[in-house]
One Martini backbone bead per residue (centre of mass of N, CA, C, O) as a GRO file, in nm:
protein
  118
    1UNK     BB    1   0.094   0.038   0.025
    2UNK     BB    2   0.085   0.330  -0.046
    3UNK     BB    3   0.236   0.631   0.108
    4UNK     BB    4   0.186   0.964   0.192
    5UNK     BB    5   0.353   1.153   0.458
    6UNK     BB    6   0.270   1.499   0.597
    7UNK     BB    7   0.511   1.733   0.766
    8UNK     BB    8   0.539   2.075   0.943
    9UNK     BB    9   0.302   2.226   0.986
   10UNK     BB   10   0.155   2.545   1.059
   11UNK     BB   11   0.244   2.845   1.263
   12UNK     BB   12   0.341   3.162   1.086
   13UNK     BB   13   0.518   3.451   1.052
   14UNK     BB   14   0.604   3.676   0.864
   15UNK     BB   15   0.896   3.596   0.787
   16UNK     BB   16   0.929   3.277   0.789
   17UNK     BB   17   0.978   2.929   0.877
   18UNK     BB   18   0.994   2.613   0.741
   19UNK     BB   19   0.943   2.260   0.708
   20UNK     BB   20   0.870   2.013   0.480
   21UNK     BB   21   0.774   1.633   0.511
   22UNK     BB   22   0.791   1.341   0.310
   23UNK     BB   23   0.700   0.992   0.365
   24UNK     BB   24   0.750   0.690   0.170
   25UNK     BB   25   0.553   0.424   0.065
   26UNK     BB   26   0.537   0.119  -0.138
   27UNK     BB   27   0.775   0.273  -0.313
   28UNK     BB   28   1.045   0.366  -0.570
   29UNK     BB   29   1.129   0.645  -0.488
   30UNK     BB   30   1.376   0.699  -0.692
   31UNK     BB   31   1.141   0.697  -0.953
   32UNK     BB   32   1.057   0.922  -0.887
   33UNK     BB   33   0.872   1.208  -0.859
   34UNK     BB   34   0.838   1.486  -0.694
   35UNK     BB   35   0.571   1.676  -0.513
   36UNK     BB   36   0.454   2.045  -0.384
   37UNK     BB   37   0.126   2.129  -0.361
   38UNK     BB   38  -0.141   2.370  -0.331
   39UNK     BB   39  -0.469   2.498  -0.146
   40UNK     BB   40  -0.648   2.711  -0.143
   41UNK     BB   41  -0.938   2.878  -0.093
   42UNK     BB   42  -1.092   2.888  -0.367
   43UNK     BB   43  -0.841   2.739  -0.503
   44UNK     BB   44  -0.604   2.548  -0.732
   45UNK     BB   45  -0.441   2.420  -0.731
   46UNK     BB   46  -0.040   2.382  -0.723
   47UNK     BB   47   0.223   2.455  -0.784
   48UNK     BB   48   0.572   2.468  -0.595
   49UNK     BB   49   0.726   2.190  -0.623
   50UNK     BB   50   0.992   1.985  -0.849
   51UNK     BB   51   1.150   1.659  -0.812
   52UNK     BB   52   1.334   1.450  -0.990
   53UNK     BB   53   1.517   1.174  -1.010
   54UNK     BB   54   1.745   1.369  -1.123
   55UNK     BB   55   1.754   1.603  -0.987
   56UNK     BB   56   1.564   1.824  -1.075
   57UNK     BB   57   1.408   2.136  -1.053
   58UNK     BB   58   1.077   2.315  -1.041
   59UNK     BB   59   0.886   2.649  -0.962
   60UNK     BB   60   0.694   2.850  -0.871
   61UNK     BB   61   0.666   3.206  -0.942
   62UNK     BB   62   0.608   3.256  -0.638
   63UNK     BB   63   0.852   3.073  -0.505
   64UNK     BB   64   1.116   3.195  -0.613
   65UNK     BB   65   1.377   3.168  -0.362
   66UNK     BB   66   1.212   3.061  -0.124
   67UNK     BB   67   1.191   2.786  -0.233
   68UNK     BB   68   1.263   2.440  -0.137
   69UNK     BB   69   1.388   2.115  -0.305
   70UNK     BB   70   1.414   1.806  -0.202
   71UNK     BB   71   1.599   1.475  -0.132
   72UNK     BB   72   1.607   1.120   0.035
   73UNK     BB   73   1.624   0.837  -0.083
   74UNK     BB   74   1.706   0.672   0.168
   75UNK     BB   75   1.434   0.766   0.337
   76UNK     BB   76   1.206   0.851   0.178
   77UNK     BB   77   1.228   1.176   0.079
   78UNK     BB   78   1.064   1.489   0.093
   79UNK     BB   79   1.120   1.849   0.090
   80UNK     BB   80   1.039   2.182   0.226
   81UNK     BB   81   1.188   2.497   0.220
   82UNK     BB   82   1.026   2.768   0.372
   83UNK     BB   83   1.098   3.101   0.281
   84UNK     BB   84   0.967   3.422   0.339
   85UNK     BB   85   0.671   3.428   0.460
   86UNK     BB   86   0.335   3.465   0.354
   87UNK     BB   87  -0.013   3.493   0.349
   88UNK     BB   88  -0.013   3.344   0.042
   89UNK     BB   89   0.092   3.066   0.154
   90UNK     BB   90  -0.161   3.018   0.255
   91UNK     BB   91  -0.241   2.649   0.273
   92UNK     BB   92  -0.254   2.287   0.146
   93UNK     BB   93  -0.027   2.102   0.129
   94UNK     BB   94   0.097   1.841  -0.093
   95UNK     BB   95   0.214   1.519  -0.167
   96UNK     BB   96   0.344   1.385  -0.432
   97UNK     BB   97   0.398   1.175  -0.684
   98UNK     BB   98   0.538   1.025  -0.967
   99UNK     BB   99   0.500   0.873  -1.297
  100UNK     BB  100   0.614   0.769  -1.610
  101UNK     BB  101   0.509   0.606  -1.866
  102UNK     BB  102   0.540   0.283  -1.803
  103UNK     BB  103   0.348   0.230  -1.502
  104UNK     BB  104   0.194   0.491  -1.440
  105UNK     BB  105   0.161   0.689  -1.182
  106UNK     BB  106  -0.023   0.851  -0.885
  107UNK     BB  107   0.010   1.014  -0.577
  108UNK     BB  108  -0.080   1.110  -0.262
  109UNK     BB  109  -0.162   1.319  -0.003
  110UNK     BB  110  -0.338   1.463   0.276
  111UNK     BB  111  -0.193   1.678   0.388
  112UNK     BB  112  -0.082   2.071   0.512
  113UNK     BB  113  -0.102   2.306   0.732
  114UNK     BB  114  -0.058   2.647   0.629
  115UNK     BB  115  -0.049   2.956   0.844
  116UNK     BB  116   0.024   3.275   0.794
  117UNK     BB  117   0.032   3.481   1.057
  118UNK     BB  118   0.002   3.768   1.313
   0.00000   0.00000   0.00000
């Protein structure tokens, strides 16, 4: 059984920072693709950052310099270094999996909410 569990989340105040860590069980962590994705009320999931199995790396451009995603193949962990929080990055992270080409995989985690706030 898949399992991404996200942990790390939490109330922070603008300028401040966070670490969420995602941990993987059931798959090939070294093979997928990580990413994570965040949904505000009212507004459509979005990427934040994505890490491929090859540890390219691409993010959205609302968080490019403040936040960093890393992974640690070993532990079976992709992370999130979130700095210089604003209000505008409170949402619900979710921890993504994917797989592409022959034997295409997607899966979530559960989420973790983030908010930013004085």
């Amino acid at each position: 059984q898949v399992q991404l569990v996200e942990s790390g989340g939490g109330l922070v105040q603008p300028g401040g920072s966070l670490r969420l860590s995602c941990a993987a069980s059931g798959i090939t962590f070294s093979i997928y693709h990580m990413g994570w994705y965040r949904q505000a009320p009212g507004k459509q999931r979005e990427l934040v950052a994505r890490i491929t199995s090859s540890t390219s790396t691409n993010y959205g451009d609302s968080v490019k310099g403040r936040f960093f995603i890393s992974r640690d193949n070993a532990n079976n962990t992709v992370y999130l270094q979130m700095n210089s929080l604003k209000p505008e990055d409170t949402a619900v992270y979710y921890c993504n999996a994917n797989r592409i080409g022959l034997g295409a995989r997607n899966y979530w985690g559960q989420g973790t909410q983030v908010t930013v706030s004085s």
